[in-house]
N, C-alpha and C positions, 0 to 999 in steps of 0.2 A: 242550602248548605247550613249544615246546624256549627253556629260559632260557640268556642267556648272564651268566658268572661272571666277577668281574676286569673290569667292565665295557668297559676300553678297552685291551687289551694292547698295541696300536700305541704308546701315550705310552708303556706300559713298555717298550716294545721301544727307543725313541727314547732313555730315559735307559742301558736297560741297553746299546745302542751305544756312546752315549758314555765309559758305563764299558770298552765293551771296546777303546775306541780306548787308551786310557789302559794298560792289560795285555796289550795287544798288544805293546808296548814290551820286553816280555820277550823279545821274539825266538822264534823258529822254526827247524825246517827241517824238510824237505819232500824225499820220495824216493816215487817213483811206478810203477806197472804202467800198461800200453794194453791195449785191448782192441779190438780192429780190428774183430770179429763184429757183422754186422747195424749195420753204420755208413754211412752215404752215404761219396761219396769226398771227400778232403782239399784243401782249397786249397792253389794252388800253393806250395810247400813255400818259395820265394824269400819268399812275404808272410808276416807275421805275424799269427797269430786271436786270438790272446788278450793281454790288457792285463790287467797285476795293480800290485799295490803289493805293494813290496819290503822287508826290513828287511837291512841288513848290520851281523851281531852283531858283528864284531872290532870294524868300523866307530863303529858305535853311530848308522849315517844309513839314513835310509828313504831311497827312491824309487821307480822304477815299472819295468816290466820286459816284454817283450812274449816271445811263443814261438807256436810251432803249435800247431794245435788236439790236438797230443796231448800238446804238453808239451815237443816234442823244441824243437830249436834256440833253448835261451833265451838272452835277450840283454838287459842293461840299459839302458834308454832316456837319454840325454843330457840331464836334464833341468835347467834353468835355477835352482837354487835360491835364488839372492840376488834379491832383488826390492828396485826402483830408491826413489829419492826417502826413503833412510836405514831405510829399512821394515826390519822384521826379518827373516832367512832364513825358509825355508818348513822348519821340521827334524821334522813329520809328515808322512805323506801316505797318503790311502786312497780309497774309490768311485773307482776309474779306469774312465771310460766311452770307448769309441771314438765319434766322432762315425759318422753314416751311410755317410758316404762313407770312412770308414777313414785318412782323412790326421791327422785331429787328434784330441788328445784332451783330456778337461777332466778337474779332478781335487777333493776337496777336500782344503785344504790347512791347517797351524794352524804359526803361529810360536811358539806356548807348548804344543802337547802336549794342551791340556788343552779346553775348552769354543769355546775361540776359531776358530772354522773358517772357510773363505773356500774361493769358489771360483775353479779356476785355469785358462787356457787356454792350450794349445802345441800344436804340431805331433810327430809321433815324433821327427824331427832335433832337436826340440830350439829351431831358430832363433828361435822368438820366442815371448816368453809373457804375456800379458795377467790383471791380475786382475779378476775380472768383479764380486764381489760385495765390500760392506765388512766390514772386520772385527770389527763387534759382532754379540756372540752367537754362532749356530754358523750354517752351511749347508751342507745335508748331501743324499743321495738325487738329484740331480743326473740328470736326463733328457733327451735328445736328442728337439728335434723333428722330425717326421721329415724335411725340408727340411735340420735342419742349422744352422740359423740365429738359433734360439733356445732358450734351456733352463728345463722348469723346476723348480723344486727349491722344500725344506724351507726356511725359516729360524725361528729360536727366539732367543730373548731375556728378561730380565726388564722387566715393566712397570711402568710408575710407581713402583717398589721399592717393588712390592707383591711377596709371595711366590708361587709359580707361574712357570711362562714361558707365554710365548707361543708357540704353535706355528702357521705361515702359511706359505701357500705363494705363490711367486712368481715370476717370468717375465723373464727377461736376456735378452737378445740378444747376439751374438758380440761386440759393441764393450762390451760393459760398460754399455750403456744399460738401468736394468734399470725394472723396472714393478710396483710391488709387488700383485700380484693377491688380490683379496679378495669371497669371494663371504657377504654382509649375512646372518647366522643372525636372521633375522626372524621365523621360524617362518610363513613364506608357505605359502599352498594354491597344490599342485599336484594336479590330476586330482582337485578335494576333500579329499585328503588335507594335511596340515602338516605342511612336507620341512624339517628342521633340519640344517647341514651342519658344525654347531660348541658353542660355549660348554665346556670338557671342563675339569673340575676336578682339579687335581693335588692329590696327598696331601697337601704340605705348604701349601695356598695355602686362605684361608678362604674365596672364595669362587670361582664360577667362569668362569676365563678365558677370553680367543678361543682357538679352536685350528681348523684344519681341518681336514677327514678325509684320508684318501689321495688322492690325486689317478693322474691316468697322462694322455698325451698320446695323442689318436685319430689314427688314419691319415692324418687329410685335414687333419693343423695347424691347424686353427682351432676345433677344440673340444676341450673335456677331459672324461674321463670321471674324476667325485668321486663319493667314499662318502659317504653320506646316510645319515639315519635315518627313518622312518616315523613321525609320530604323536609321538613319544617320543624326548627329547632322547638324549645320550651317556653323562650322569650319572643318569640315570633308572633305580632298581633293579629297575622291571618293563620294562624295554626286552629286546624277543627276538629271535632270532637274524633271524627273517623281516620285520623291522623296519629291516633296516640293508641296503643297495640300491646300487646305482652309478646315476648319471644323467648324460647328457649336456648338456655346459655350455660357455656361450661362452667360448674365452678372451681374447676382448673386450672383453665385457661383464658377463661372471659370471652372466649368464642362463641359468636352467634351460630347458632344449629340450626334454628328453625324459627316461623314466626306462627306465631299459636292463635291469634285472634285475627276476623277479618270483620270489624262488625261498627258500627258510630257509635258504638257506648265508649267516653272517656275512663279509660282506667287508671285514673290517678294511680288510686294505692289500690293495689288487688290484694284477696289474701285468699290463696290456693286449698281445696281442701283436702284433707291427709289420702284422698283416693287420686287424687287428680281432677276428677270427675265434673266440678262445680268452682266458682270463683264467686268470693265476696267483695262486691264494689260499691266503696261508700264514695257518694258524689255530693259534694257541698253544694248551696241553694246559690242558684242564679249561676250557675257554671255551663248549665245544660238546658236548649232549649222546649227539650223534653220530657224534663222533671226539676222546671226552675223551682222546687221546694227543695229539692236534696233529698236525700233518703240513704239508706243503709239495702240494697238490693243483692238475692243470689238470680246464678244462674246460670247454663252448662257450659264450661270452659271454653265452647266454641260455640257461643247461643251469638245470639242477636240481641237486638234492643226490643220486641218484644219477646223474648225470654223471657225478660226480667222479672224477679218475683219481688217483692216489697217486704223487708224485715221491716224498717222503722222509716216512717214518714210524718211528721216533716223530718231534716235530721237532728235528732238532740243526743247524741252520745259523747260522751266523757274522751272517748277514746276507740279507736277502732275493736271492732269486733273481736274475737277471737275463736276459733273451731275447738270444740272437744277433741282429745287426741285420736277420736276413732270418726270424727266426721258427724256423729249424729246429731252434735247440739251447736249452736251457737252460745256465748255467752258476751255480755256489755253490760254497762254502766249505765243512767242516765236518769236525770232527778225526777218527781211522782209531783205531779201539782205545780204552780206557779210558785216559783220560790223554796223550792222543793230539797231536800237533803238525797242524793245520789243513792239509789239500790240496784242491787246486783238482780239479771234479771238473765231465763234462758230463751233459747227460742230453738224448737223444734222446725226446723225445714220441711222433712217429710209431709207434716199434718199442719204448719201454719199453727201452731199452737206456742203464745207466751206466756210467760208468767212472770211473777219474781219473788224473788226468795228472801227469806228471813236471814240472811248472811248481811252482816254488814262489810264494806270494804270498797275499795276502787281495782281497774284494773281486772277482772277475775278472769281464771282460766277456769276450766270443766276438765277433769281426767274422768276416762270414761274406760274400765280396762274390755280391749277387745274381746269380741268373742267369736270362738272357733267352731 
């Protein structure tokens, strides 16, 4: 029986973000090689693929930045930072996601630097910017449904000032109408088993909080696929790797449908890609006795554990992956050399082929526009 260790690295992963939002601050820079071999071909060189977040060190102001998908023609994005009705300026900004259709994008954004995160919506010009979410606690992770028209994302807070936060995940629509989505850890029978999709205790909290697992949006916008547990809560010290499952869920009603994995790979945080077809599973070092290094792996929504195909091993990403809007690329972060400054880099699934690009930036997304 393969155990896993650290039982929840997802929460770690979530506070040690937000520490890295905080040292990011230090500034950067970023100079890059291409690699053209065994690459599809590039979109037209007039649009932009890639969306990052920027930092300008003389400066001392972030913002967001778009370029090709190799890095060449980068250019910084116009973006709107004073936000109306006396509010504080936006003076972070990071997760920049292109919307599907490649016209807008959403960002999150924090007037203090520090824990306070909101999320933010403009177009590349610039012309108008909506804030979708409020500003208590953070909200972070930020996902495009595939329509375009809704997103959904993390948010965290503390409760009753008790110690812990809460981690929940929840569902906006482009006006800022948002719906807070919550799917009830009752420890209900599905297919006879007892599917728990929460309660996760943080170090410093005596007892233990709501939280939900990873979530990712399904192809057809009206259902989510969330990580579950089998049998055996999150805080549970005999919980094993083949105990923790994705399932399909309404985003409706929070209704479990179906359960979509039957396999010992721990799916902390999955991220679903725009066909269905494939799941990105990054698994932290020493969690799994099958790849106590960690790594960044794909592989078929309903693979096994030798499926697995190996994006980045050991793991050193900044931040979870991200899929092109069309599925063909991956894109990540993660610094070049020992002591290294962070570049943006893609990776081709199909051919096993990476590189990284001359884009400076954290966070990046790839818009890829489909083709018919």
């Amino acid at each position: 029986m393969k155990e896993l260790k650290h039982l929840h690295p997802s929460a770690r992963g979530c506070r040690a973000r937000r520490c890295r939002g905080r040292l990011l601050l230090l500034g950067f820079a970023v100079l890059g090689a291409c690699d053209e071999k065994s690459l599809p071909p590039e979109p037209d060189p007039r649009e932009p693929a890639l969306v990052f977040a920027t930092f300008d060190i003389a400066a001392g102001k972030w913002g967001a930045g778009v370029a090709r998908a190799d890095g060449s023609q980068s250019r910084a994005l116009p973006l709107p930072l004073e936000n109306t009705g006396g509010d504080p300026p936006d003076i972070a900004i990071r997760q920049v996601r292109w919307s599907p259709d490649g016209g807008r994008i959403v960002y999150a954004a924090s007037f203090t630097g520090n824990d306070n995160w909101y999320l933010v919506l403009t177009d590349v010009a610039g012309t108008f910017k909506r804030l979708l979410t409020h500003r208590g606690g953070y909200m972070e992770d930020a996902q495009w449904s595939p329509a375009g028209d809704r997103l959904l994302y993390h948010w965290g807070g503390f409760v009753g000032g008790r110690g812990g936060q809460v981690i929940q995940t929840a569902i906006v629509d482009t006006l800022g109408q948002a719906r807070d989505f919550f799917i009830p850890d009752d420890g209900g029978l599905f297919e006879g088993e007892r599917v728990h999709f929460g309660l996760l205790p943080w170090p410093d909290s005596s007892a233990p909080l709501p939280a939900l697992y990873d979530a990712s949006w399904a192809p057809d916008g009206i259902h989510l696929y969330v990580v579950g547990s089998i049998g055996r809560r999150a805080w549970d010290p005999e919980l094993r790797a083949e105990e923790v499952e994705l399932f399909l869920v309404s985003a409706a009603t929070g209704e479990v449908i179906d359960r979509v994995t039957r396999n010992d790979v721990p799916e902390w945080s999955a991220r679903i890609s725009p066909d269905g077809t494939r799941v990105l599973v990054p698994i932290w070092p020493d969690t799994w006795a099958e790849h106590p290094a960690g790594g960044a792996f794909v592989m078929p929504l309903q693979g096994q554990a030798a499926d697995l195909r190996v994006v980045l091993e050991p793991f050193s990403l900044l931040d979870l992956p991200a899929w092109s809007t069309d599925g063909a690329y991956l894109t990540f972060t993660r610094p070049i050399g020992e002591g290294g400054y962070p570049r943006i880099f893609s990776y081709h699934p199909a051919t096993g082929t990476e590189r990284v690009t001359a884009a400076s930036g954290f966070w990046p997304h790839l818009y890829r526009r489909p083709q018919f």
